[in-house]
Backbone as CSV, one residue per row, in Angstrom:
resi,resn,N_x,N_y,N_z,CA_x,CA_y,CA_z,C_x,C_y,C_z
1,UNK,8.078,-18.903,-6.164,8.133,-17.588,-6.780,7.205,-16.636,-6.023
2,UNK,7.499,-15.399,-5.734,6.801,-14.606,-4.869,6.135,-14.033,-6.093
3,UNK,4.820,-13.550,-5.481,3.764,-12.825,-5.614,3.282,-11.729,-5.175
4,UNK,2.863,-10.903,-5.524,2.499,-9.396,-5.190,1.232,-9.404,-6.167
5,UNK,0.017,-9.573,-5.730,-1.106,-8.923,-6.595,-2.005,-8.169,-5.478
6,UNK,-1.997,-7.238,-6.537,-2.313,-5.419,-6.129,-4.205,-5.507,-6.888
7,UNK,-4.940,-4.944,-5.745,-5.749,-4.465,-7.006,-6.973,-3.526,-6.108
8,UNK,-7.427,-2.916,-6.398,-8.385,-1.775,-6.271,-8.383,-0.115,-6.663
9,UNK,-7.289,-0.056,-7.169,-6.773,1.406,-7.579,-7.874,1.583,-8.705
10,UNK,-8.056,2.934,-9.449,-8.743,3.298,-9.836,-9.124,4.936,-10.195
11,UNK,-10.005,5.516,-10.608,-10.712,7.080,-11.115,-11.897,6.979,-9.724
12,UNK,-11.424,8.328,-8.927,-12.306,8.736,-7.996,-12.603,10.313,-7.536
13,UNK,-13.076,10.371,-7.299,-13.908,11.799,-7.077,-13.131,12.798,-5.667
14,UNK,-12.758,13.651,-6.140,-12.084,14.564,-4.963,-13.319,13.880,-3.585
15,UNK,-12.782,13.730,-2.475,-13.238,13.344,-0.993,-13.960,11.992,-1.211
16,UNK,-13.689,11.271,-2.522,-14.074,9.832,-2.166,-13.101,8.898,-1.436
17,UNK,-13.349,7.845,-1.364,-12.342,6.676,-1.033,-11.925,5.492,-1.938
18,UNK,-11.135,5.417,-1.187,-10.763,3.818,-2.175,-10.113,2.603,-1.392
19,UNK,-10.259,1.705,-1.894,-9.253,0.273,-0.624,-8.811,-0.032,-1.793
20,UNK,-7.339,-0.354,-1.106,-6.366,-0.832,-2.036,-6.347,-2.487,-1.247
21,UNK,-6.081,-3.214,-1.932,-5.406,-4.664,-1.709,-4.500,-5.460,-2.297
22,UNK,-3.388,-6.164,-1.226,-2.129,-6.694,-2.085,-2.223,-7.724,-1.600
23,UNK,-2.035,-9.081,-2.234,-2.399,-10.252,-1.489,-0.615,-10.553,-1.754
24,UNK,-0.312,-11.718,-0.934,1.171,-11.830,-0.879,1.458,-13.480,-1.170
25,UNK,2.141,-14.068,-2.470,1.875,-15.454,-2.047,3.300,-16.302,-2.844
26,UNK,3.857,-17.141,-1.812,5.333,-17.781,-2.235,6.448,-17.473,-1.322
27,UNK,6.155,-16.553,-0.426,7.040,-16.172,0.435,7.449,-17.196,1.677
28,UNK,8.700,-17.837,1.314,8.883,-18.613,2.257,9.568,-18.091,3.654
29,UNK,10.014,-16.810,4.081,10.600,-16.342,5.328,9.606,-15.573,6.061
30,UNK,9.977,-15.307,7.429,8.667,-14.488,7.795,8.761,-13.689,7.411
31,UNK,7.536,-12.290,7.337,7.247,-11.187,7.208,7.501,-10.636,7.704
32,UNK,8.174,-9.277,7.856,8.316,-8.068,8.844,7.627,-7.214,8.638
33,UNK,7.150,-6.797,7.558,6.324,-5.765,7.386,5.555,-5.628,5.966
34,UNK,4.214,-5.157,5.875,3.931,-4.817,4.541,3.206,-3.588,4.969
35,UNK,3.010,-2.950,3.222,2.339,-2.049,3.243,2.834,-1.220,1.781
36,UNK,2.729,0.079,1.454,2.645,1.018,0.449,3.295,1.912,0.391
37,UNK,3.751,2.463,-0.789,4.317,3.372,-0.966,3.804,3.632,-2.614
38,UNK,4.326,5.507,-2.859,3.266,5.704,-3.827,4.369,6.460,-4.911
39,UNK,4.266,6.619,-6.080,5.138,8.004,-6.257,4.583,8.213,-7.746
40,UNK,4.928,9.792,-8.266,4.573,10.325,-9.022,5.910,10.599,-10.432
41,UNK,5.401,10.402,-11.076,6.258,11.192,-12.277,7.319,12.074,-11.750
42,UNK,8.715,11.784,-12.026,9.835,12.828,-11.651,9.964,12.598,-9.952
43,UNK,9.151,12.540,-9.387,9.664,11.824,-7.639,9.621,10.610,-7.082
44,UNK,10.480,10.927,-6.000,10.891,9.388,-5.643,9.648,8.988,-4.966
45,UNK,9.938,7.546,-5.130,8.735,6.587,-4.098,8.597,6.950,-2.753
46,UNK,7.616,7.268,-2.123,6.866,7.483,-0.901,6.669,6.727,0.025
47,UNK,6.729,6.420,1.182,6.348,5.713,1.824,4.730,6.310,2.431
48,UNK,3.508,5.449,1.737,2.227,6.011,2.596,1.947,5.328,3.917
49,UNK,2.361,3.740,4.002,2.150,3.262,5.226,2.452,1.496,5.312
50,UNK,3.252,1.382,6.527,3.334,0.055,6.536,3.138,-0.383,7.830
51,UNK,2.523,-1.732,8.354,2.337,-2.288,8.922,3.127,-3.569,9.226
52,UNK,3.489,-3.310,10.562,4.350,-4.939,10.759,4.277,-5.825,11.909
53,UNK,4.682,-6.929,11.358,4.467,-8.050,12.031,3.610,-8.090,13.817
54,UNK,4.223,-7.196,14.436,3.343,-6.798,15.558,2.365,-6.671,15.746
55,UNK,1.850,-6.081,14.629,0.867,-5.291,14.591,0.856,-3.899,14.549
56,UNK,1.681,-3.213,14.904,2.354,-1.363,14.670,2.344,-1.065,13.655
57,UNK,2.320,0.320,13.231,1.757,0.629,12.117,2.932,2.346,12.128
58,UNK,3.330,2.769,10.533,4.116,4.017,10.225,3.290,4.052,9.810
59,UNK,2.690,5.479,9.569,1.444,5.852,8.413,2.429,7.492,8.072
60,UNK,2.297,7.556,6.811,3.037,9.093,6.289,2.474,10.272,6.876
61,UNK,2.975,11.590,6.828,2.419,12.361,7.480,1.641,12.997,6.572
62,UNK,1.801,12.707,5.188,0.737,13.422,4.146,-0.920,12.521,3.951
63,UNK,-1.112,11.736,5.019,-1.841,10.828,4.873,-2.789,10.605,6.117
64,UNK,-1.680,10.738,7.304,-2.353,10.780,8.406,-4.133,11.023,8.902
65,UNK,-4.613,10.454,9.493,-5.969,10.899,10.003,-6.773,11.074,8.421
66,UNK,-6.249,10.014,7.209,-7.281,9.893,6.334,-7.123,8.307,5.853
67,UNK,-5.512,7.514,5.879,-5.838,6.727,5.868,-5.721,5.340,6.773
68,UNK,-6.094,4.691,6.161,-5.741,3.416,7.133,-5.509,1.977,6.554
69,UNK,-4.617,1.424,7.321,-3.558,0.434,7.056,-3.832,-0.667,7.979
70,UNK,-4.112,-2.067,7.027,-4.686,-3.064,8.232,-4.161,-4.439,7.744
71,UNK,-4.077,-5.384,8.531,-3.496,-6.715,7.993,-4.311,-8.195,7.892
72,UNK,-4.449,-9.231,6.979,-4.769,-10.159,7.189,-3.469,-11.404,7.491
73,UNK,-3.226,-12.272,8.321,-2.084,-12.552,8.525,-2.410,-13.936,7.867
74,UNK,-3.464,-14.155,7.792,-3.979,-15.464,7.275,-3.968,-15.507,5.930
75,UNK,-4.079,-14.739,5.636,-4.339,-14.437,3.556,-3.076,-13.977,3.455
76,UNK,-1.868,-13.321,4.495,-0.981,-12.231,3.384,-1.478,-11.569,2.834
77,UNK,-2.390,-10.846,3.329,-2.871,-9.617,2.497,-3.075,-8.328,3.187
78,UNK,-2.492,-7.246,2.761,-2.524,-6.155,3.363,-3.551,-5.177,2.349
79,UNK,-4.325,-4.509,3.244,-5.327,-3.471,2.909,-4.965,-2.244,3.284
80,UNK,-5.132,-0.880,2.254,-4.917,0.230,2.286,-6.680,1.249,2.018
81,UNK,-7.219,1.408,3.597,-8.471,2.131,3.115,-7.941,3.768,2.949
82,UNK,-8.534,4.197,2.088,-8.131,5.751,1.688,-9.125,6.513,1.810
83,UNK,-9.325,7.739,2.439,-10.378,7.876,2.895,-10.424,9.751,2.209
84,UNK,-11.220,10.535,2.089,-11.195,12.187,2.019,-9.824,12.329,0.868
85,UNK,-9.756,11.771,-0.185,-9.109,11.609,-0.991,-9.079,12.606,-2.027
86,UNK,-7.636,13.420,-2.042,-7.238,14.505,-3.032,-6.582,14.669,-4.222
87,UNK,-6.804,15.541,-5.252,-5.724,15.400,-6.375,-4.651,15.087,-6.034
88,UNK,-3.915,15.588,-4.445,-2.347,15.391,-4.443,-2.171,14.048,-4.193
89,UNK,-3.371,13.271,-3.799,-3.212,11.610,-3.665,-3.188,10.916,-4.692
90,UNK,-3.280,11.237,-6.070,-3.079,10.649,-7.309,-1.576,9.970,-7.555
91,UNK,-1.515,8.809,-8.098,-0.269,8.645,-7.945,-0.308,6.707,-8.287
92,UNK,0.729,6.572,-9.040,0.767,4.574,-8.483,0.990,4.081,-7.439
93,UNK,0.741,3.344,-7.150,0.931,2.966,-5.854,1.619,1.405,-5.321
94,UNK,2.365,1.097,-4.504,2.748,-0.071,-4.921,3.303,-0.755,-3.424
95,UNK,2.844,-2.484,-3.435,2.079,-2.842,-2.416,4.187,-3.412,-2.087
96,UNK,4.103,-3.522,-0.605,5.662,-3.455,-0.431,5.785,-4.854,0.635
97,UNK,6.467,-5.330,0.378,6.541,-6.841,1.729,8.212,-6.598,1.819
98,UNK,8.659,-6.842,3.098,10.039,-6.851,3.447,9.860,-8.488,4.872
99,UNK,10.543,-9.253,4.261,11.006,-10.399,4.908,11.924,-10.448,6.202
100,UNK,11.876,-11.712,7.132,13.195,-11.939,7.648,14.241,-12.360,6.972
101,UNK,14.514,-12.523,5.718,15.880,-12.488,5.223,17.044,-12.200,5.331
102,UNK,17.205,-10.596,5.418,16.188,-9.840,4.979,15.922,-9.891,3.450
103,UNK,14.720,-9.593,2.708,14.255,-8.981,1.284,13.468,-8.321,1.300
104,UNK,13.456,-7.537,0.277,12.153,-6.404,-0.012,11.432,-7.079,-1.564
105,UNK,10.298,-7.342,-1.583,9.322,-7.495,-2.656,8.387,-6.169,-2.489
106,UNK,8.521,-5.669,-3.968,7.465,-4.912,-4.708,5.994,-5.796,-5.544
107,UNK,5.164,-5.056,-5.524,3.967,-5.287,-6.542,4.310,-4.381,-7.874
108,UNK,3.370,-4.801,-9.056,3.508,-4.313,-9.909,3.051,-3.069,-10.117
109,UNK,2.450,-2.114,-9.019,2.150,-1.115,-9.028,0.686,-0.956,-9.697
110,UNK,-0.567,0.557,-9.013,-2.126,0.365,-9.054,-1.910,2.124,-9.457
111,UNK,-2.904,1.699,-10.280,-2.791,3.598,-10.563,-4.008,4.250,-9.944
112,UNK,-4.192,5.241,-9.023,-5.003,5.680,-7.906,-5.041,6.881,-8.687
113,UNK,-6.396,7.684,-9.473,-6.425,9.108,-9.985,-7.909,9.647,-9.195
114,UNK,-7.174,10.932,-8.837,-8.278,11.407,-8.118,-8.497,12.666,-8.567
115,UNK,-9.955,12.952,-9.232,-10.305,14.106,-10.571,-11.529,14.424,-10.042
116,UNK,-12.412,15.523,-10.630,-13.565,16.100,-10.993,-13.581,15.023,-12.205
């Protein structure tokens, strides 16, 4: 049975940070890629950034040059550092694995609020 556990989301301060982490576990095909995507009430899911198997990396363009996207290949676990973090970055967030299958696994989604 696959696994998706998500966890570091949280209440943070306009220009703080946050690391997100999704550990990945049961997956019997290789990996092609993990990483995040985010979305808000009334819009569709986002892609903020994924990382694959290579090592190459998509990072969104609403995100660019704040965050960063990194891999453990040993754990299955992908890390999302968030860095200069804004109200418009508020949002769930949810940790994404796509297989050689192909399949796509979701996490149960991290709620990321960023307030005064």
């Amino acid at each position: 049975q696959v696994q998706l556990v998500e966890s570091g989301g949280g209440l943070v301060q306009p220009g703080g940070s946050l690391r997100l982490s999704c550990a990945a576990s049961g997956i019997k095909f290789g990996i092609r890629g993990m990483g995040w995507y985010r979305q808000t009430p009334g819009n569709q899911r986002e892609m903020v950034a994924i990382i694959f198997s290579g090592g190459s990396t998509s990072i969104g363009d609403s995100v660019k040059d704040r965050f960063t996207i990194s891999r453990d290949n040993v754990k299955n676990t992908v890390y999302l550092q968030m860095n200069s973090l804004s109200p418009e970055d508020t949002a769930v967030y949810y940790c994404y694995v796509s297989t050689t299958l192909p399949r796509t696994y979701w996490g149960q989604g991290t709620q990321v609020t960023v307030s005064a």
